[in-house]
C-alpha positions as CSV (number, residue, x, y, z in Angstrom):
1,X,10.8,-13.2,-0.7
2,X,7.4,-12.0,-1.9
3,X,6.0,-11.5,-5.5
4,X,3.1,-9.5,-6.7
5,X,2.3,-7.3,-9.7
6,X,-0.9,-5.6,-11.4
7,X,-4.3,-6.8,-13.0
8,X,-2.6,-7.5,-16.7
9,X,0.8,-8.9,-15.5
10,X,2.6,-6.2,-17.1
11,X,4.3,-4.9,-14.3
12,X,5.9,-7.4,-11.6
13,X,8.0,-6.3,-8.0
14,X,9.7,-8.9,-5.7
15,X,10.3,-7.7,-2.1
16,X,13.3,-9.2,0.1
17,X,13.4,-9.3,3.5
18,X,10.5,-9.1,6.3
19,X,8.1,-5.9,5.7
20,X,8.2,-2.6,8.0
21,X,4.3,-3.0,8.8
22,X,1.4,-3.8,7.4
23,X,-1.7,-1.9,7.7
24,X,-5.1,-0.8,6.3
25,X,-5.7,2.4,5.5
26,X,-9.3,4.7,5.4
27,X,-7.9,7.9,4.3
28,X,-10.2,10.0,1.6
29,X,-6.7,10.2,-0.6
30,X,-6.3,6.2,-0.4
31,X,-10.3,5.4,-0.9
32,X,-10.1,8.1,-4.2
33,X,-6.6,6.6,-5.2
34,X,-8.2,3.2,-5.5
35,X,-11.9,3.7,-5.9
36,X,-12.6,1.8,-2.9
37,X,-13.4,1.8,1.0
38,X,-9.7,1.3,2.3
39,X,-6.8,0.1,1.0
40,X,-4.1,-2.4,2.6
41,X,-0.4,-1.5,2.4
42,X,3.5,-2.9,3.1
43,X,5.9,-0.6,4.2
44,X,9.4,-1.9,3.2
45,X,13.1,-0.3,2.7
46,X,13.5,0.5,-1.0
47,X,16.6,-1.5,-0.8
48,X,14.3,-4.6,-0.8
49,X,11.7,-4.0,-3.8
50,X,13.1,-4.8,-6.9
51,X,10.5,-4.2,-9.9
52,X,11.2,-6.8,-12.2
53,X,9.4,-6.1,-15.3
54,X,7.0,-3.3,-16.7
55,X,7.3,0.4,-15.9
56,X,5.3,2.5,-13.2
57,X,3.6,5.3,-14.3
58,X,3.3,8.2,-11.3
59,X,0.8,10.2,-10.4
60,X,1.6,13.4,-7.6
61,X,-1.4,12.8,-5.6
62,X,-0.3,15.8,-3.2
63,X,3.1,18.0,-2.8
64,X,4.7,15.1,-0.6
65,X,3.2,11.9,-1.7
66,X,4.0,10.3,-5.4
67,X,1.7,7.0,-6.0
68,X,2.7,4.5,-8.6
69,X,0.3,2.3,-11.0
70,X,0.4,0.2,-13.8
71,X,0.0,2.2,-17.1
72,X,-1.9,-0.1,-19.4
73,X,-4.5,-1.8,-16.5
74,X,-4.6,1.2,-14.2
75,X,-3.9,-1.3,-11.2
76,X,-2.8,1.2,-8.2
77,X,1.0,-0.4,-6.9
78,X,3.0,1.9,-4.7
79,X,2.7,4.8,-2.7
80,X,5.7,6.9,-1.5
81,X,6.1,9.6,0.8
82,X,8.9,12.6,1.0
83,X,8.6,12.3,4.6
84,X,10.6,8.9,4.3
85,X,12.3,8.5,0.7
86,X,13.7,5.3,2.6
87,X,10.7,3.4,2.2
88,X,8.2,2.4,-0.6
89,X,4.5,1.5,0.5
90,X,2.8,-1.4,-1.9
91,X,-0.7,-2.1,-2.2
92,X,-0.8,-5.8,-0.6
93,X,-3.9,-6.9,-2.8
94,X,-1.2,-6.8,-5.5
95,X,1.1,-9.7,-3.7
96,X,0.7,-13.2,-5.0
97,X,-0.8,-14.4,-1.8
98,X,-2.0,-11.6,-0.1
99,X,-3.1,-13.7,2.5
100,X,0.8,-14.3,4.0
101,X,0.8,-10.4,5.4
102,X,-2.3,-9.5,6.8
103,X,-2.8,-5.9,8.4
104,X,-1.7,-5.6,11.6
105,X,-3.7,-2.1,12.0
106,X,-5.6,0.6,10.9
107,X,-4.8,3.9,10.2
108,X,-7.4,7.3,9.3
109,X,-10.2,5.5,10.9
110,X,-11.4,9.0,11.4
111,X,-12.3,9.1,7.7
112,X,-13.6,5.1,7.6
113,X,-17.2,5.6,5.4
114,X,-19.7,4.9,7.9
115,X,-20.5,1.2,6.1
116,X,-16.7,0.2,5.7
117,X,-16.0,-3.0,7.5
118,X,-13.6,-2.5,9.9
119,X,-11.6,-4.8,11.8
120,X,-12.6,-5.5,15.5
121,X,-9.4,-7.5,16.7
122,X,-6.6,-4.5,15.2
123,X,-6.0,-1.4,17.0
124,X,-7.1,1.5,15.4
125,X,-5.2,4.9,15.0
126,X,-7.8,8.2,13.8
127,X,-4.9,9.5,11.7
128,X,-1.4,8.3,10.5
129,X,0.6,5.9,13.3
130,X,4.4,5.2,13.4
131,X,5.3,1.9,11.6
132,X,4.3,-1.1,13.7
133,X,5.9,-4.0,13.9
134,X,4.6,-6.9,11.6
C-alpha cells in the first residue's frame, strides 16, 4: 500500500497492490501539464486507487486524455487515457516516498528539451511504449 496526495494536503489517494509500470515521461503535453522538463508516472488498475479525501478537478487536455489536479493548490495528480479506462496514471512526485518506485523507463524521448537530464541506465522509447514491468 502506497500514499500520496497534493502540495496543500487537500486531496489524498492510497494505491493497493504492485503498480503496472513506472516511467518518465518527455512529451510537450506532460512538460505543459506540469510546467516542467518531464514528468514521472504509475500506471495502476483503477480497482487499486482509492482517493481518500478532497476532490479532483479535471481538465480534458486532448479528445482522449482527461488529467486530474488538486483544485485549491493546482498540484497535477492523475492522468487517464480512453485508450485504457482500466487504468489511472498518478504523478509519482505526489507519493509519500517517491523514492520506493523509481522509473523503470522513458517514454517521448523524441520530445526530451535538449537540457533535460535524462537517464543513462533506463531504456528509452521515442514515443509511447507498452507497460513495462516494474
Amino acid at each position: 500500500m502506497i500514499e500520496g496526495g497534493c502540495l496543500c494536503g487537500a486531496v489524498r489517494y492510497r494505491v493497493t497492490g504492485k503498480p503496472r509500470s513506472s516511467s518518465v515521461c518527455f512529451c510537450r503535453s506532460c512538460r505543459l501539464a506540469s510546467g516542467a522538463p518531464s514528468v514521472a508516472w504509475l500506471i495502476v488498475d483503477r480497482s487499486q486507487f482509492t482517493l481518500l479525501s478532497g476532490r479532483l478537478t479535471t481538465f480534458r487536455s486532448s479528445l482522449p486524455v482527461t488529467r486530474s489536479f488538486c483544485g485549491l493548490c493546482g498540484t497535477p495528480l492523475a492522468y487517464e487515457h480512453t485508450d485504457d479506462p482500466t487504468a489511472i496514471e498518478l504523478t509519482t512526485a505526489t507519493l509519500d516516498d517517491p523514492i520506493q518506485l523509481p522509473p523503470s523507463y522513458e517514454i517521448w524521448h523524441s520530445q526530451r528539451l535538449s537540457w533535460a537530464a535524462s537517464d543513462p541506465s533506463l531504456p528509452h522509447f521515442p514515443e509511447e511504449h507498452a507497460n513495462a514491468d516494474i
